[in-house]
C-alpha positions in Angstrom: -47.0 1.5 -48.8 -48.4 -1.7 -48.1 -48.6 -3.5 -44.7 -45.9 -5.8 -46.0 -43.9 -3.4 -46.8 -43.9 -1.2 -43.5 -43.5 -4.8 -41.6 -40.5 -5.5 -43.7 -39.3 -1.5 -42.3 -39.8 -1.8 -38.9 -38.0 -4.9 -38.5 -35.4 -3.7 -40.7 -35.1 -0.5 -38.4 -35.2 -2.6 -35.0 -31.1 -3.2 -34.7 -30.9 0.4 -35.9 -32.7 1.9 -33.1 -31.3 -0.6 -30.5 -28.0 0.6 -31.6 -29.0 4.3 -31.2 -30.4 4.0 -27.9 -27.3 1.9 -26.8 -25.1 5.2 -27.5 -27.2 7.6 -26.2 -27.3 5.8 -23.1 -23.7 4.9 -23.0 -22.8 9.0 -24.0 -25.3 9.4 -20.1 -23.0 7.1 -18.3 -19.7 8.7 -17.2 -16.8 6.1 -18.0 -15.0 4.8 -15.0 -11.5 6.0 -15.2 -10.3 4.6 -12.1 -8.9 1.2 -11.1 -8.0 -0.4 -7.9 -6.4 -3.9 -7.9 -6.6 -5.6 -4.4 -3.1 -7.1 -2.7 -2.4 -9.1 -0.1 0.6 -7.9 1.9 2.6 -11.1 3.2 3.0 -9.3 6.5 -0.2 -10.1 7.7 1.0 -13.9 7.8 4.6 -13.3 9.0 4.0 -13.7 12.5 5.5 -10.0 13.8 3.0 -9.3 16.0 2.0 -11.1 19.5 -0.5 -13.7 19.0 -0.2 -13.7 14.9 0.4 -17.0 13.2 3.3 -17.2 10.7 3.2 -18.8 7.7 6.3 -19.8 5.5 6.7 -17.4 2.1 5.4 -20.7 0.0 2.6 -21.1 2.5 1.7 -17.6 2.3 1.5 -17.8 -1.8 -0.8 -20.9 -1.7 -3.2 -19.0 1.4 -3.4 -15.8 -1.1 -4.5 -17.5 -3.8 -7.1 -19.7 -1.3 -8.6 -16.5 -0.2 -8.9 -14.9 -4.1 -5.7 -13.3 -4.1 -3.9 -12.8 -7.2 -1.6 -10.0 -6.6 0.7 -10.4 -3.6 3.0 -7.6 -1.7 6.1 -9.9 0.2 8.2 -9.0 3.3 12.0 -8.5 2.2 13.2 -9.6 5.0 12.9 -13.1 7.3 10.7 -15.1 7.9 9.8 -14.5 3.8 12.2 -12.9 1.4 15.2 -11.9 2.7 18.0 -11.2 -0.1 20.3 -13.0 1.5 18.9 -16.0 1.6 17.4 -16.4 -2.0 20.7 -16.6 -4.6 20.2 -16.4 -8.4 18.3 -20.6 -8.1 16.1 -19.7 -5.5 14.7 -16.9 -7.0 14.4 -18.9 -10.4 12.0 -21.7 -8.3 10.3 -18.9 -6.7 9.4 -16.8 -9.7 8.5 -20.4 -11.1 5.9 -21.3 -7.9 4.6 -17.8 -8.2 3.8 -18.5 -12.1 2.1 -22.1 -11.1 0.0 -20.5 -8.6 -1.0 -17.7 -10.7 0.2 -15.2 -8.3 1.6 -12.4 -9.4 4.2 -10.3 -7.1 3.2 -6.5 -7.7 6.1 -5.1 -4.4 8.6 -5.8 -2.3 8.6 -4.5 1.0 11.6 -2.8 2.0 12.8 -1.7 5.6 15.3 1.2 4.9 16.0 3.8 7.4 17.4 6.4 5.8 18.5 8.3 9.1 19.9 5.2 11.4 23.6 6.5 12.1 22.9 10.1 11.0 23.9 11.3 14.5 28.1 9.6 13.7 29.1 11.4 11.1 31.6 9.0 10.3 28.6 6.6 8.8 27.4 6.6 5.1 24.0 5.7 6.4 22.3 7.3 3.3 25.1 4.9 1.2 23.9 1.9 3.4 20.8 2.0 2.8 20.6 3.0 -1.0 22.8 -0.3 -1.7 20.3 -2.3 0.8 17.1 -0.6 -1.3 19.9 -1.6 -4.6 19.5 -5.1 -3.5 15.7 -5.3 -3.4 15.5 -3.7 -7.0 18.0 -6.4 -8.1 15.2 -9.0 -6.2 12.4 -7.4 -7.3 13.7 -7.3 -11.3 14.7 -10.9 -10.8 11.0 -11.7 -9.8 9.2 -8.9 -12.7 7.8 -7.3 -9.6 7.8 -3.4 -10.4 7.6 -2.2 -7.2 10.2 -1.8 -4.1 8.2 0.2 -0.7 10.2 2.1 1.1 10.1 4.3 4.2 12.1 7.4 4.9 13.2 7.9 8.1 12.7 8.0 12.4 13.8 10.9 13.6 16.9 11.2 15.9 17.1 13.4 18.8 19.8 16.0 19.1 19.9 16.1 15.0 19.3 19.2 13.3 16.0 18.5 11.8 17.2 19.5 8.1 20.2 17.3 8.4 17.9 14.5 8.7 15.5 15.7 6.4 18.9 16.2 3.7 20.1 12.4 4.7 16.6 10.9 3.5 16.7 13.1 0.1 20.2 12.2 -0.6 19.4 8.2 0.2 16.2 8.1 -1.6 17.9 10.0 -4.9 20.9 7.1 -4.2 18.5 4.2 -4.0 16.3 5.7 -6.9 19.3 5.5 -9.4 20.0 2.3 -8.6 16.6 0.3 -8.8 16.8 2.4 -12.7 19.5 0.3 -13.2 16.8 -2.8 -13.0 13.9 -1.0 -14.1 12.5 -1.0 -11.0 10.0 1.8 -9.3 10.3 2.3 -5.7 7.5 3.8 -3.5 7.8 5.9 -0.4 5.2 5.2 2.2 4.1 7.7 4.7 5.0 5.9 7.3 7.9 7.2 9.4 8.6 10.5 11.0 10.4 11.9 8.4 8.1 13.6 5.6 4.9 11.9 7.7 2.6 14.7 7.0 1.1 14.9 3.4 2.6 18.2 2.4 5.9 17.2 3.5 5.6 13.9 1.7 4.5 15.6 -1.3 7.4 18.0 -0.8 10.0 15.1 -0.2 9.1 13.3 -3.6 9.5 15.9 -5.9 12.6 17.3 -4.0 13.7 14.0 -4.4 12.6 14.2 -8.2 13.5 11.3 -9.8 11.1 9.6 -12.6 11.3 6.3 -10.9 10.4 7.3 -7.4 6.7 7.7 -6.5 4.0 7.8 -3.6 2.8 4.7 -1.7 0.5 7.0 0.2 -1.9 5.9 2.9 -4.6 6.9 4.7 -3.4 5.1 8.1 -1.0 8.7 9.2 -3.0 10.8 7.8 -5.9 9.5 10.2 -3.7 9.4 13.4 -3.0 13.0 12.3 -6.9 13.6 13.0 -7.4 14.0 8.7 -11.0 12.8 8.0 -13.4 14.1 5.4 -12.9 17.0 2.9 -8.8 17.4 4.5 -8.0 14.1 3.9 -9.4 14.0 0.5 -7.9 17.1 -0.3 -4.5 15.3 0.5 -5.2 12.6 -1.7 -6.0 14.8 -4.6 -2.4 16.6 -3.9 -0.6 13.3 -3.8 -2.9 11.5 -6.2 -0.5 12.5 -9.6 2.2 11.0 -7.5 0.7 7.6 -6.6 1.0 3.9 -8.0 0.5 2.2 -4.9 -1.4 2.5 -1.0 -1.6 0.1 1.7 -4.9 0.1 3.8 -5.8 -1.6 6.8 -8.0 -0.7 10.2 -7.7 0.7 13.4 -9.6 1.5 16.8 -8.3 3.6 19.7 -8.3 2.5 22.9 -7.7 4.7 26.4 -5.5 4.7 28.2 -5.1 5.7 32.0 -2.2 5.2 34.6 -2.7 5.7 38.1 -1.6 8.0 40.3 -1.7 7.6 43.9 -0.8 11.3 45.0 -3.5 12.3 43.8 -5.8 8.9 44.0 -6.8 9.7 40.4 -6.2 8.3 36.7 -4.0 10.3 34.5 -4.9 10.3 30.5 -2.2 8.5 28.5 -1.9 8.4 24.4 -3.9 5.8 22.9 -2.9 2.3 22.1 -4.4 1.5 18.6 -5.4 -2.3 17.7 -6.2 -3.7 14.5 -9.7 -4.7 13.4 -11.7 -5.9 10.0 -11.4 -3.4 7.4 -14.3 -1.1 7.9 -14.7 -1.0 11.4 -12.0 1.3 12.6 -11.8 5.3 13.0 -10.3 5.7 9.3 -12.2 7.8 6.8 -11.7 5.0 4.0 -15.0 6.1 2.0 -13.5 9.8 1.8 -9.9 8.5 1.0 -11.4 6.1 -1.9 -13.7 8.8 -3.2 -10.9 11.0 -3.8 -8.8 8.6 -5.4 -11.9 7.7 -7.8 -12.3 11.6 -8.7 -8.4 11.9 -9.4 -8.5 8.6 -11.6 -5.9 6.7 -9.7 -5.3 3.1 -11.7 -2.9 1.2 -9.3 -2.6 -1.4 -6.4 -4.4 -1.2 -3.2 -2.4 -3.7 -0.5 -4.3 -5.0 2.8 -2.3 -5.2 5.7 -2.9 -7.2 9.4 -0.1 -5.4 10.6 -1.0 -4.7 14.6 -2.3 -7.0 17.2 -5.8 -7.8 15.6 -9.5 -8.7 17.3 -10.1 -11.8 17.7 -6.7 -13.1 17.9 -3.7 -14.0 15.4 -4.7 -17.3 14.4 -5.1 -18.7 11.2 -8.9 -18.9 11.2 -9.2 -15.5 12.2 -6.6 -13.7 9.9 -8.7 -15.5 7.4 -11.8 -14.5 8.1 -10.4 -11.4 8.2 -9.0 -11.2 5.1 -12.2 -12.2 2.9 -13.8 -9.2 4.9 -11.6 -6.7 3.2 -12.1 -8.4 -0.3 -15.9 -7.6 0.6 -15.7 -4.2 1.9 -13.3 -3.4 -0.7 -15.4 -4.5 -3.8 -18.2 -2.2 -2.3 -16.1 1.1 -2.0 -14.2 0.9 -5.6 -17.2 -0.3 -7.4 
């Protein structure tokens, strides 16, 4: 063979062996089957707690987008999106502003309680709430946002626990069949007293079993239960074939004492727990997002400022806080 020939060859053969290294490296490189998309919850500008700035709905849109927002979570109620004050034109301008801005609404967040009035017979409160729950699916489908959150239910005293428990299955099986009606999905968050620990939410959901109802779970109870590490990823990889949705944000305890004078001493009191920038507080985020990666969860991840925060409630500083979740979160669901 001559020496033009064999150079003619090798660079003939040079693509070919690029292209077989390329897939014998790609075959070493597990694919990423997970994907989180990052939220803004509207409640972090709604001005609920003391010292927080509030923002009109239209304000908070245009701040999302201005901190690299594209998917937003809204408050269903005042000061943002409160059914009754958004008829069939309102909604048409909103859904419109949202398309301008290139925000896309991914939930609504509803403020059912599925046990208020279980303790007078005499009131549907299950009924109540379903058609309350109705009316955000009928919002939500009116905006193409898929997703309504919802919480179960406090717990009244005097109540035979499994009374209440029965009054938050039959609501949520109530309100399920009715966002179907509007092709909407609705979320249960783990967030009030009824079905708070993981087991019992994962036993509420598929008791409840109804193909359009699903998991918002969060790590948030789970940590004020004392879950950390290996216990509360084990929880997520129970709930994780449930879930479409989780809301994160961050939390310190602080101590509390209260004085006695018989005894010229302090007496230990629960903890207060304040808000701080996402990745400073006592939640075990890098265990709860490592279990989430292993179990492949594709879905929405919403950031709450939903507690008295450090540093104060003003605009600069719910700001500032806001990009430092965008930062932490690119690092743990890279």
């Amino acid at each position: 063979m001559s020496k033009r020939t064999a150079g003619r060859l090798t660079v003939t053969m040079i693509p070919a062996l690029v292209l077989l290294f390329s897939v014998a490296a790609s075959s070493q490189t597990p694919s990423r089957n997970y994907q989180f998309t990052p939220v803004l919850h509207s409640v972090s500008y709604a001005g609920v707690w003391r010292g927080q700035a509030q923002l009109s709905l239209d304000q908070f849109l245009v701040k999302a987008k201005e901190l690299g927002f594209s998917h937003v979570e809204i408050v269903s109620k005042r000061p943002h999106l409160a059914p009754l004050d958004y008829d069939a034109e309102a909604r048409k301008k909103l859904k419109a502003r949202m398309q301008e801005l290139g925000i896309k609404p991914v939930c609504l967040a509803g403020y059912p309680d599925f046990t208020a009035g279980v303790e007078k017979p005499g009131v549907p409160s299950a009924e109540i709430n379903a058609i309350y729950v109705g009316e955000l699916a009928r919002l939500a489908r009116d905006l193409d946002c898929p997703y309504v959150r919802v919480f179960t239910g406090y717990e009244r005293p005097g109540i035979p626990f499994d009374v209440q428990w029965g009054a938050v299955v039959q609501g949520l099986k109530m309100a399920s069949r009715k966002a179907a009606e509007f092709g909407i999905t609705l979320v249960v968050q783990n967030h009030h007293d009824i079905a708070i620990h993981p087991d019992a939410t994962y036993w509420l959901i598929t008791e409840v079993n109804e193909p359009n109802c699903k998991a918002a779970f969060d790590a948030w109870s789970p940590a004020l239960q004392g879950m950390s590490g290996k216990e509360l990823a084990d929880a997520v990889r129970k709930m994780a074939p449930l879930m479409v949705y989780t809301t994160v944000a961050d939390y310190v305890k602080q101590p509390r004492f209260r004085y006695d004078p018989t005894i010229v001493n302090y007496l230990k009191q629960e903890d207060v727990v304040r808000a701080v920038p996402f990745g400073k507080g006592f939640i075990d985020y890098k265990s709860f997002f490592d279990a989430l990666k292993e179990a492949g969860y594709r879905g929405y991840v919403a950031y709450e400022m939903c507690e008295v925060l450090e540093g104060g409630g003003s605009i600069e500083n719910l700001d500032k806080t806001a990009r430092i979740f965008l930062e932490q979160f690119r690092s743990l669901t890279r």
